[in-house]
PASE-589626 format. One record per residue: z, x, y negated of N, C-alpha, C in turn; residue in three letters; residue number from 1. Coordinates in steps of 0.001 Angstrom, whole numbers, plus 500000, padded with zeros to 6 digits. Layout:
N
<<Z,X,Y>,<Z,X,Y>,<Z,X,Y>,'ALA',NUM>,
...
//
This chain:
110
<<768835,572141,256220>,<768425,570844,256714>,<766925,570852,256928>,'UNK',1>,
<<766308,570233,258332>,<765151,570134,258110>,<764426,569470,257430>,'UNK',2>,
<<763006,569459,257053>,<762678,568387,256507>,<761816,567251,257688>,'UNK',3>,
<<761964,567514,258528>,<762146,566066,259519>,<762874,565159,258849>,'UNK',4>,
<<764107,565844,258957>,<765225,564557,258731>,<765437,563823,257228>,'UNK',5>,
<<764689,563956,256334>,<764495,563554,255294>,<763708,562346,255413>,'UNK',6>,
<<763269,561665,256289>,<762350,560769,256495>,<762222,559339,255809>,'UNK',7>,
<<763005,559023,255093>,<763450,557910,254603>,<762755,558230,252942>,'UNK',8>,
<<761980,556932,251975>,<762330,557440,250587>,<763340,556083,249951>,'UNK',9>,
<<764282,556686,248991>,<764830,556187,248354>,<764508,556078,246874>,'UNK',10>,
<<764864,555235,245825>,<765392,555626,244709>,<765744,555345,244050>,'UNK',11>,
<<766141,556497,243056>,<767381,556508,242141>,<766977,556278,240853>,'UNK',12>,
<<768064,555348,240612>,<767865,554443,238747>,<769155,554997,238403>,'UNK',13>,
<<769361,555130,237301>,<770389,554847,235989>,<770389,553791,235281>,'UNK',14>,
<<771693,553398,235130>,<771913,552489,234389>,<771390,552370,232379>,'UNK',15>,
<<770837,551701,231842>,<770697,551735,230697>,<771024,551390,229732>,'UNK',16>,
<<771611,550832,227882>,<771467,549802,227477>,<770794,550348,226576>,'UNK',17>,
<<770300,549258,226148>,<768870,549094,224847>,<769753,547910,223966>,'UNK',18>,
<<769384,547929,222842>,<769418,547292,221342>,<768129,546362,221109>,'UNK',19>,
<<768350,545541,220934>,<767033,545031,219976>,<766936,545061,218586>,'UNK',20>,
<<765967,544474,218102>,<765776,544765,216909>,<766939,543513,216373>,'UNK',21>,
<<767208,542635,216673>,<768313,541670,216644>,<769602,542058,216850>,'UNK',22>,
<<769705,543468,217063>,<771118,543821,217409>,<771897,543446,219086>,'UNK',23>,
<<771081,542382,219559>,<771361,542289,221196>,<771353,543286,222386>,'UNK',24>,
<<772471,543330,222796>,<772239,544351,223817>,<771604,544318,224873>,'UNK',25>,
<<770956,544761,225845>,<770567,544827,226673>,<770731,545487,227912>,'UNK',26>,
<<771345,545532,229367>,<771604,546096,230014>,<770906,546210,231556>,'UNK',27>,
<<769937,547921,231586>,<768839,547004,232738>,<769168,548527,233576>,'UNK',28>,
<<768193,548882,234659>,<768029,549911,235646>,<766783,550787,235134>,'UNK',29>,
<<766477,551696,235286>,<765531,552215,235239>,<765267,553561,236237>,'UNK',30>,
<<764226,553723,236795>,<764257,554666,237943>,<764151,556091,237448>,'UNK',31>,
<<764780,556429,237984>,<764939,558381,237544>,<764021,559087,238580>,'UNK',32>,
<<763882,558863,239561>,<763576,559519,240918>,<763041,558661,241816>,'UNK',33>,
<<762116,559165,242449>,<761859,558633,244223>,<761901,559961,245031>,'UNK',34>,
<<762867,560180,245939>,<762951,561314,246825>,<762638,561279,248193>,'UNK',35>,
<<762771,561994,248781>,<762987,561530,250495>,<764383,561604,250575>,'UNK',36>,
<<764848,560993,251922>,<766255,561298,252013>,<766552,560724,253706>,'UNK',37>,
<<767630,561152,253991>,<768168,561277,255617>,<769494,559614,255020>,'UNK',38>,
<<768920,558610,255449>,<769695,557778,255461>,<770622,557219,256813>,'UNK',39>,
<<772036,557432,257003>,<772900,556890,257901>,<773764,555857,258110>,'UNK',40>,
<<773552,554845,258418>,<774910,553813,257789>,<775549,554177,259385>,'UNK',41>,
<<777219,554065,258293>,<778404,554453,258719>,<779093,553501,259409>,'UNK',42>,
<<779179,552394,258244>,<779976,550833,259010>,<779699,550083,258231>,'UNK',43>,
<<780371,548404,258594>,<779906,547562,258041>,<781009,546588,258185>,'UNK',44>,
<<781508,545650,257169>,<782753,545036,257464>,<782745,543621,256651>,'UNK',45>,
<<783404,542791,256705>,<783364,541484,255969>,<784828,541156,255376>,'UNK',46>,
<<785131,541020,254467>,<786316,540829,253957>,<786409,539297,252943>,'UNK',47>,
<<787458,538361,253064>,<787146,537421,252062>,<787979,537756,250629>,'UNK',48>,
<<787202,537679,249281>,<787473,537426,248175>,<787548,536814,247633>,'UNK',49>,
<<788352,536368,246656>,<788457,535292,245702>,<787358,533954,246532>,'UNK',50>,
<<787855,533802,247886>,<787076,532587,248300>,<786186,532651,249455>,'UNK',51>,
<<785138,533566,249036>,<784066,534104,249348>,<783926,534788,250520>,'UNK',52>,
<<783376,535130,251376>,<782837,536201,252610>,<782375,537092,251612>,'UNK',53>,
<<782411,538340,251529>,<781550,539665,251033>,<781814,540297,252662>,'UNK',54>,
<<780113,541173,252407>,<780416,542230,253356>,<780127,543732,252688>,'UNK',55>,
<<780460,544647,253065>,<780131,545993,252487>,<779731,546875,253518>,'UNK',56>,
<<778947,547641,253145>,<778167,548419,254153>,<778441,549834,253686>,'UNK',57>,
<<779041,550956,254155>,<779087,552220,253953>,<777784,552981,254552>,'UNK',58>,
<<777361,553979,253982>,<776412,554719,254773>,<776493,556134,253749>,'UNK',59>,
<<775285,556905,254849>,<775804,558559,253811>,<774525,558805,253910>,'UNK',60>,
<<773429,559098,252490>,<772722,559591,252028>,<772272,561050,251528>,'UNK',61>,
<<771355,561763,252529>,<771772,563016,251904>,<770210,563278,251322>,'UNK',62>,
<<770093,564379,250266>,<769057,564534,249411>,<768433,565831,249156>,'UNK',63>,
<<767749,566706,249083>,<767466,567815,248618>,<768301,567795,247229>,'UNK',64>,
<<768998,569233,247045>,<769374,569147,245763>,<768531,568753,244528>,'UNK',65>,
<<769369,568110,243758>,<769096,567517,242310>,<769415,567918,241302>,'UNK',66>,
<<769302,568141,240096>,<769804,568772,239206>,<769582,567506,238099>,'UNK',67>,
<<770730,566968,237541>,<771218,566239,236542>,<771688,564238,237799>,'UNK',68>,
<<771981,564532,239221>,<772476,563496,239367>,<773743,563217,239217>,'UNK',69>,
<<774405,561824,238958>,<775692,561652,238385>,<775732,560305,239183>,'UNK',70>,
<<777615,560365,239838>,<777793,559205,240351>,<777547,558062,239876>,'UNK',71>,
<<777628,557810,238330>,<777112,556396,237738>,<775566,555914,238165>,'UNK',72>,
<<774886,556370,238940>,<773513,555925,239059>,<773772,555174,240427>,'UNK',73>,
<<773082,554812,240851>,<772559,553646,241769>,<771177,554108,242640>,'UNK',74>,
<<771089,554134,244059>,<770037,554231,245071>,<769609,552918,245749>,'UNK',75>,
<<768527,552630,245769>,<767743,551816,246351>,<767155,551955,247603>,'UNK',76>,
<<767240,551393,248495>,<766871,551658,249637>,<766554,550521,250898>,'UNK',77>,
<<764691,550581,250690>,<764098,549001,251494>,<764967,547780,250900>,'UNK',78>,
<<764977,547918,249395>,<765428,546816,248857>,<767000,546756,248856>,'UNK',79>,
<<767512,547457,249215>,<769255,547435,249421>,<769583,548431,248197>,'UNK',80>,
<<770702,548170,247495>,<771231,548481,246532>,<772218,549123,247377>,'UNK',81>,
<<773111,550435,246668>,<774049,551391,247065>,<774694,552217,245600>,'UNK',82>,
<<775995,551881,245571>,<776472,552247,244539>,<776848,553996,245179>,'UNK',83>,
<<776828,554729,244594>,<777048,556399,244920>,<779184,556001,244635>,'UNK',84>,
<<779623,556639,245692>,<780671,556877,245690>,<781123,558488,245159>,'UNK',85>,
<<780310,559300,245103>,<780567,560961,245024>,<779270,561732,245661>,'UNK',86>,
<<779371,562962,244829>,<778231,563484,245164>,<778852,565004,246027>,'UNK',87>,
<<778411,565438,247017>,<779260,566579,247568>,<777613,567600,248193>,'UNK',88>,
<<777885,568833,247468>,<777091,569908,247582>,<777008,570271,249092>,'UNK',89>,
<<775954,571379,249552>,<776238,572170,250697>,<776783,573064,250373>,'UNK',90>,
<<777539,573332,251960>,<778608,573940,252036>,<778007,575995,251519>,'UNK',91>,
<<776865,575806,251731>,<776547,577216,251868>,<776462,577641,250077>,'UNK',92>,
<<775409,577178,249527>,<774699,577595,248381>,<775218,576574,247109>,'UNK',93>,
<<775704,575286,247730>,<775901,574548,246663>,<774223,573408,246453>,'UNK',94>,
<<773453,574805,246423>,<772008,574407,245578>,<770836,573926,246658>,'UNK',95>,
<<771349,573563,248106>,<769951,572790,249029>,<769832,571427,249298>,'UNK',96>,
<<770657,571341,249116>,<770777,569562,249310>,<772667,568989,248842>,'UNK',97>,
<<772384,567370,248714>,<773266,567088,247919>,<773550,565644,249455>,'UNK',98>,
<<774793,565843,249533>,<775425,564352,250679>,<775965,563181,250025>,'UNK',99>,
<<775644,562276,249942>,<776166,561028,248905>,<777209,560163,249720>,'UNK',100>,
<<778103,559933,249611>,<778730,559145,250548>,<778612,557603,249362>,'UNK',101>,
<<777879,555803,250124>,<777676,555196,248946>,<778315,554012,249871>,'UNK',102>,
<<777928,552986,249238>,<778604,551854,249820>,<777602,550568,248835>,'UNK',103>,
<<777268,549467,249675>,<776248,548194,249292>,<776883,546796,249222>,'UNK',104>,
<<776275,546226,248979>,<776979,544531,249407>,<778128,544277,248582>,'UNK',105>,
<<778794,544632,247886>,<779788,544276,247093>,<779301,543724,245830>,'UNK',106>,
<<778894,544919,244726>,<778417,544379,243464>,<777238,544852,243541>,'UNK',107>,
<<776306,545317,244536>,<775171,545773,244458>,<774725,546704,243001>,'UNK',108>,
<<775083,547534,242829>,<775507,549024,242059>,<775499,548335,240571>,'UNK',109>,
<<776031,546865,240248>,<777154,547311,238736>,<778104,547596,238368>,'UNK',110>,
//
């Protein structure tokens, strides 16, 4: 992949929880990463729920490889939230870059 096409930065939080000294839990984001990345949205659709209009936005994020990312994390992008659906290697090495296929607008990555 070139790095032209990386042009975009994103980034990536994990989810956390913390304790207080009160025993309260706490459940927040915290950023792991800011990368570049080749951002594409795929589609975009509106469905009604329990009432509601939601829309969801698919798109495919791809990254220079990473070493310790896990679908439970969450990408940010110009303020848009994207829950990671799967993480899928290149086809060659495994080890140059990583393709995210994610999806937004629903629960905005909880």
């Amino acid at each position: 992949m070139a790095a032209g096409e990386l042009r975009h930065r994103v980034l990536i939080q994990q989810q956390v929880t913390t304790r207080d000294e009160d025993g309260v839990q706490t459940t927040s984001w915290v950023e792991v990463a800011t990368v570049w990345a080749s951002v594409e949205p795929l589609s975009a659709r509106e469905f009604i729920q329990s009432g509601q209009t939601q829309a969801a936005v698919t798109a495919r994020i791809t990254i220079r490889y990473r070493e310790g990312l896990l679908p439970t994390m969450r990408i940010v992008h110009r303020g848009q939230v994207f829950n990671i659906a799967g993480l899928l290697p290149d086809k060659a090495s495994g080890l140059e870059y990583i393709t995210i296929p994610v999806s937004a607008g629903v629960n905005d990555g909880r």
